[in-house]
Kinemage of the C-alpha trace (Angstrom):
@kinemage 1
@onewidth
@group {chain A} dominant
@subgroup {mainchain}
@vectorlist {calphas} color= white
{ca unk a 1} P 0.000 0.000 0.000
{ca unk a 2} L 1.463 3.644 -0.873
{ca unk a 3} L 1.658 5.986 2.246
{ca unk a 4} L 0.700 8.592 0.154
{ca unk a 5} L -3.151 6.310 0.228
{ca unk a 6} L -5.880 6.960 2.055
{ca unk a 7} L -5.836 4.610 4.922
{ca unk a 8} L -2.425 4.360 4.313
{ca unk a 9} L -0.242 4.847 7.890
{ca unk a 10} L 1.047 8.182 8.176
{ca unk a 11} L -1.310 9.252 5.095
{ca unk a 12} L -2.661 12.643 5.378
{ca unk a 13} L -6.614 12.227 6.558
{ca unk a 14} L -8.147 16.204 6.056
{ca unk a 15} L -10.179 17.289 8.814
{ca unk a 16} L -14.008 17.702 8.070
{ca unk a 17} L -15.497 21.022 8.395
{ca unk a 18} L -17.226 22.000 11.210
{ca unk a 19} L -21.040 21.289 10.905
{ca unk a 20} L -22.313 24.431 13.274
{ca unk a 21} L -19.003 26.555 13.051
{ca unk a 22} L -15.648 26.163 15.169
{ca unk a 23} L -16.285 26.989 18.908
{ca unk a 24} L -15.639 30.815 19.678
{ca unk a 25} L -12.145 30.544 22.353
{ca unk a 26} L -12.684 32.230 25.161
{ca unk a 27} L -9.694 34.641 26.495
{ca unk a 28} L -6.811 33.459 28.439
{ca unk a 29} L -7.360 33.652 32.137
{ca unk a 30} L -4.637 36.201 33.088
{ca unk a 31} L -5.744 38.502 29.761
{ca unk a 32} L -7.947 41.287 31.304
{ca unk a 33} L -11.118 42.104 28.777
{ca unk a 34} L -11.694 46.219 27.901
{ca unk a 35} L -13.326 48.405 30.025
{ca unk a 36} L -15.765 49.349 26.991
{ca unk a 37} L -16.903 45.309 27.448
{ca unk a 38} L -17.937 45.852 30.888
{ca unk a 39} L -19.215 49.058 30.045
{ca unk a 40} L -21.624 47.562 27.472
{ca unk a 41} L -22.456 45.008 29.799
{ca unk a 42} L -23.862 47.342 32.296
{ca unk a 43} L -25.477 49.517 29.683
{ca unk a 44} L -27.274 47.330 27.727
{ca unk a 45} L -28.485 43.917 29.999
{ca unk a 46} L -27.967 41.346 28.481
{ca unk a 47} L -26.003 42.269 25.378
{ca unk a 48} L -22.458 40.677 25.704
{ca unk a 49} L -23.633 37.168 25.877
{ca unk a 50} L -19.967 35.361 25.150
{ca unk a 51} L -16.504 37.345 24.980
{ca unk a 52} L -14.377 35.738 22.881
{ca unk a 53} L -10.264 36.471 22.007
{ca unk a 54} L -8.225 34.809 19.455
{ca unk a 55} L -5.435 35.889 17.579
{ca unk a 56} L -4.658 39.354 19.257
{ca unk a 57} L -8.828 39.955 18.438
{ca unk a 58} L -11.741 40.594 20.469
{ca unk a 59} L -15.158 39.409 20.268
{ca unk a 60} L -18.339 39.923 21.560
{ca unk a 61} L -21.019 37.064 20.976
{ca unk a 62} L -24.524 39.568 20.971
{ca unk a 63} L -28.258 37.868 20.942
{ca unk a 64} L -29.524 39.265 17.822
{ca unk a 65} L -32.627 40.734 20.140
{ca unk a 66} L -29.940 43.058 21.866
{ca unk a 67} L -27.639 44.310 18.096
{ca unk a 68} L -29.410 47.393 17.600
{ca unk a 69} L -28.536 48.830 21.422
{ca unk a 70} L -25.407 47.395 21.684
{ca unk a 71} L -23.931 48.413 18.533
{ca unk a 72} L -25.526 51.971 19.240
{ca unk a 73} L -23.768 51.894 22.151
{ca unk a 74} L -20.400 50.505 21.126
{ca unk a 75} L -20.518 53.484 18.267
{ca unk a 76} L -21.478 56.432 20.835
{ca unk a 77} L -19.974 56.128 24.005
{ca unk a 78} L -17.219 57.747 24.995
{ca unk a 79} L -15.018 54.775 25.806
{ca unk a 80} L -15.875 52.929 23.091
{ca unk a 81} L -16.289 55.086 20.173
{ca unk a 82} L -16.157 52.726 17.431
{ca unk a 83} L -17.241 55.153 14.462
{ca unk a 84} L -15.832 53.145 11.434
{ca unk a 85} L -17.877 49.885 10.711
{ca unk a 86} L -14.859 48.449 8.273
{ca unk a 87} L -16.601 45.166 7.494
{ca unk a 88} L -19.775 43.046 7.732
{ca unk a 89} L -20.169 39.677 6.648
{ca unk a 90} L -21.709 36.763 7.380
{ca unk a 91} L -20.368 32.752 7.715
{ca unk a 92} L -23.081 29.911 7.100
{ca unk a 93} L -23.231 26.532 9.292
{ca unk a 94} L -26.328 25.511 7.347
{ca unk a 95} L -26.958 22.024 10.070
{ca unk a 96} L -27.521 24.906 12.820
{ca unk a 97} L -30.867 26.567 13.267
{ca unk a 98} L -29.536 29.781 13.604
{ca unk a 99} L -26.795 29.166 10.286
{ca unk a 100} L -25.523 32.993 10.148
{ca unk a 101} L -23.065 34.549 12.357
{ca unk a 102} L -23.205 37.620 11.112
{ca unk a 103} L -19.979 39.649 11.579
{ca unk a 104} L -19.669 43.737 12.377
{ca unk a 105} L -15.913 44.562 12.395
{ca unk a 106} L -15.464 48.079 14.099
{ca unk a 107} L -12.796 50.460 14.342
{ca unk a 108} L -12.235 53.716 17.276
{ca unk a 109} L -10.245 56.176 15.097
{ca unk a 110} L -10.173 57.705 18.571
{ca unk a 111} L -9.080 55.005 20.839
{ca unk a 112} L -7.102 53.354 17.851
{ca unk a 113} L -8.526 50.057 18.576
{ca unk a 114} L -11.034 47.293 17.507
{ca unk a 115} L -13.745 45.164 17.664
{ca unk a 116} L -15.504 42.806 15.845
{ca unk a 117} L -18.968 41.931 17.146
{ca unk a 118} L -20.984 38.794 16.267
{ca unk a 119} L -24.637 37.672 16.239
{ca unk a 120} L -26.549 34.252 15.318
{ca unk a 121} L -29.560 34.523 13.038
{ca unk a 122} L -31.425 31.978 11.342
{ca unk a 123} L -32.645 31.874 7.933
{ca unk a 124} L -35.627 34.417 8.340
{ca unk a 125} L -34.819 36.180 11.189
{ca unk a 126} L -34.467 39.708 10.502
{ca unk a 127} L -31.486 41.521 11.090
{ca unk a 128} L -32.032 44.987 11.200
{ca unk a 129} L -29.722 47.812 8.909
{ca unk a 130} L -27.120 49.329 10.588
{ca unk a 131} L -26.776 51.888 8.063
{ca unk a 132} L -28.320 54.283 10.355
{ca unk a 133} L -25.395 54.395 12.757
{ca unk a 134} L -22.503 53.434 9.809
{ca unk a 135} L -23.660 54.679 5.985
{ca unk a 136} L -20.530 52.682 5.036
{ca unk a 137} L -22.605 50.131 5.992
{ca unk a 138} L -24.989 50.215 2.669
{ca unk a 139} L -23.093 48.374 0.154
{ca unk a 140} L -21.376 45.988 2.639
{ca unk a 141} L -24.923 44.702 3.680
{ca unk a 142} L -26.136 44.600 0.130
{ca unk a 143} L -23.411 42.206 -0.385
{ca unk a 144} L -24.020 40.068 2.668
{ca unk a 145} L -27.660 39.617 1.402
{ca unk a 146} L -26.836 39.469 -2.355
{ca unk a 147} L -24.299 36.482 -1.358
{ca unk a 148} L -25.838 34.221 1.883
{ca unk a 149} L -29.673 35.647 2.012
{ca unk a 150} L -29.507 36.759 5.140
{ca unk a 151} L -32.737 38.800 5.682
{ca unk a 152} L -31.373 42.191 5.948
{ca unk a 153} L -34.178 44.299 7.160
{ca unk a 154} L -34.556 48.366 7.345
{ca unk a 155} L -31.924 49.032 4.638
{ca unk a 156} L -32.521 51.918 2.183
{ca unk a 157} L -31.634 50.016 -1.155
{ca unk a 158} L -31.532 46.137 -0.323
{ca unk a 159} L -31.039 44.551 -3.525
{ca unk a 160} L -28.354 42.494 -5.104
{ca unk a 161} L -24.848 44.313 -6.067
{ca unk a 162} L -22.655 41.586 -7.315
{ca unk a 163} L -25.109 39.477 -9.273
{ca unk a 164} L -28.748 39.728 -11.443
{ca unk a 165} L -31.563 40.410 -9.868
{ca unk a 166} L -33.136 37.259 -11.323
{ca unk a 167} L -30.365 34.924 -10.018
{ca unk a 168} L -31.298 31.485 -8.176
{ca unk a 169} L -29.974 31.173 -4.553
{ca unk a 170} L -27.125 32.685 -2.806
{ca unk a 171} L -23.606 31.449 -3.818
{ca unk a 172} L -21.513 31.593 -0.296
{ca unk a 173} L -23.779 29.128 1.621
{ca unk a 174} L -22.516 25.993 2.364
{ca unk a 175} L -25.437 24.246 0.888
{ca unk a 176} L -25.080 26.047 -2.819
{ca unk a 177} L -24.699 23.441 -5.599
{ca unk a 178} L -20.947 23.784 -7.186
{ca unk a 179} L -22.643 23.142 -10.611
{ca unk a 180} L -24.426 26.245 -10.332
{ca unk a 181} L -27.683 27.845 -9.621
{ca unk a 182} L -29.039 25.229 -12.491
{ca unk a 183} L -29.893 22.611 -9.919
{ca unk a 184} L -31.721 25.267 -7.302
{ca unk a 185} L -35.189 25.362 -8.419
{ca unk a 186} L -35.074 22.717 -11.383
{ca unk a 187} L -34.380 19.588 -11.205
{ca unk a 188} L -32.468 19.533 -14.606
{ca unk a 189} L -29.866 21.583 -15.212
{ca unk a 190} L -30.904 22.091 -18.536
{ca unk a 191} L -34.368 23.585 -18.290
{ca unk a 192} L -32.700 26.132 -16.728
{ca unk a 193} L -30.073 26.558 -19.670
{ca unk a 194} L -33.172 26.518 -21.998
{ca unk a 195} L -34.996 29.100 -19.669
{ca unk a 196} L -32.285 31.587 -19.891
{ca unk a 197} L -31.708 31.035 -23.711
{ca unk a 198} L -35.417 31.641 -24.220
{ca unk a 199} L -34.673 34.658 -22.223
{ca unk a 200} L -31.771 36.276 -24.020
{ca unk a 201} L -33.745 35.465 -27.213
{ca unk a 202} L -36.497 37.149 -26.619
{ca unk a 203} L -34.084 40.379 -25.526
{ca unk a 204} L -32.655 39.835 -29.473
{ca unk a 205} L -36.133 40.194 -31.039
């Protein structure tokens, strides 16, 4: 039997992903947490659910029920002063009822330092706009939605941005087909094909 095989001893066996996401590591016992944590603890009950720190990075695990105070918060006061929402994303652990962690990265031009906040939502749960607090925000969202779904609700222009309007499901969740959107909502790949040809066709005449 080759070692190189699968099976094989000392073959190389890759790890399986993570069916509900990789846990979120807590921070090392003598590592004390920002005052601006606590702070938002006390502020907002309820809102710092999990604090989480790997790789020189904070994180703060928020019910989706509390985002819209503790992100207010986390932007306004004067410890915290996050004013520059750099990123939002999403990840997908489609076996999980709540699949989304939906990601906020912040930045304290004031403070020079950082944040990156993170809430679960399921499929249909709405997750309000943050646009209000960070208009940098807009397209960033738009994407989110446009790529995993996630049901972006309160934003001022929430459409796609990186695909048609018309396309078939949303490309960065786990569960997409690698053949395409074909497979989605047809059974056979090529009803779709003919669909879109009958499509551009009728565009020609």
């Amino acid at each position: 039997m080759a070692a190189d095989a699968p099976g094989a001893p000392g073959a190389h066996v890759p790890k399986a992903a993570a069916a509900v996401g990789p846990p979120d590591q807590p921070p090392p016992a003598d590592l004390t947490a920002p005052a601006f944590i606590a702070a938002l603890d006390a502020a907002v009950p309820g809102a710092v659910a999990q604090v989480s720190y790997w790789v020189g990075d904070w994180t703060i695990i928020v019910p989706l029920a509390h985002l819209p105070g503790a992100l207010r918060h986390l932007r306004d006061a004067a410890d915290a002063s996050f004013d520059l929402c750099s990123d939002v994303t999403a990840t997908d652990w489609p076996l999980r009822p709540e699949r989304f962690d939906v990601v906020y990265c912040l930045y304290s031009t004031r403070h020079r330092h950082r944040i990156r906040v993170k809430a679960r939502a399921g499929e249909l749960d709405p997750v309000p706009s943050v646009t209000d607090l960070w208009p940098a925000a807009n397209w960033l969202e738009r994407e989110m939605y446009d790529m995993f779904g996630v049901n972006v609700t309160g934003h001022p222009d929430r459409r796609r941005i990186l695909l048609p309007d018309d396309w078939q499901g949303f490309p960065q969740r786990k569960d997409y087909p690698l053949e395409g959107p074909g497979e989605l909502l047809m059974e056979n790949p090529l009803d779709w094909l003919k669909l879109r040809q009958a499509r551009e066709q009728a565009d020609i005449e």
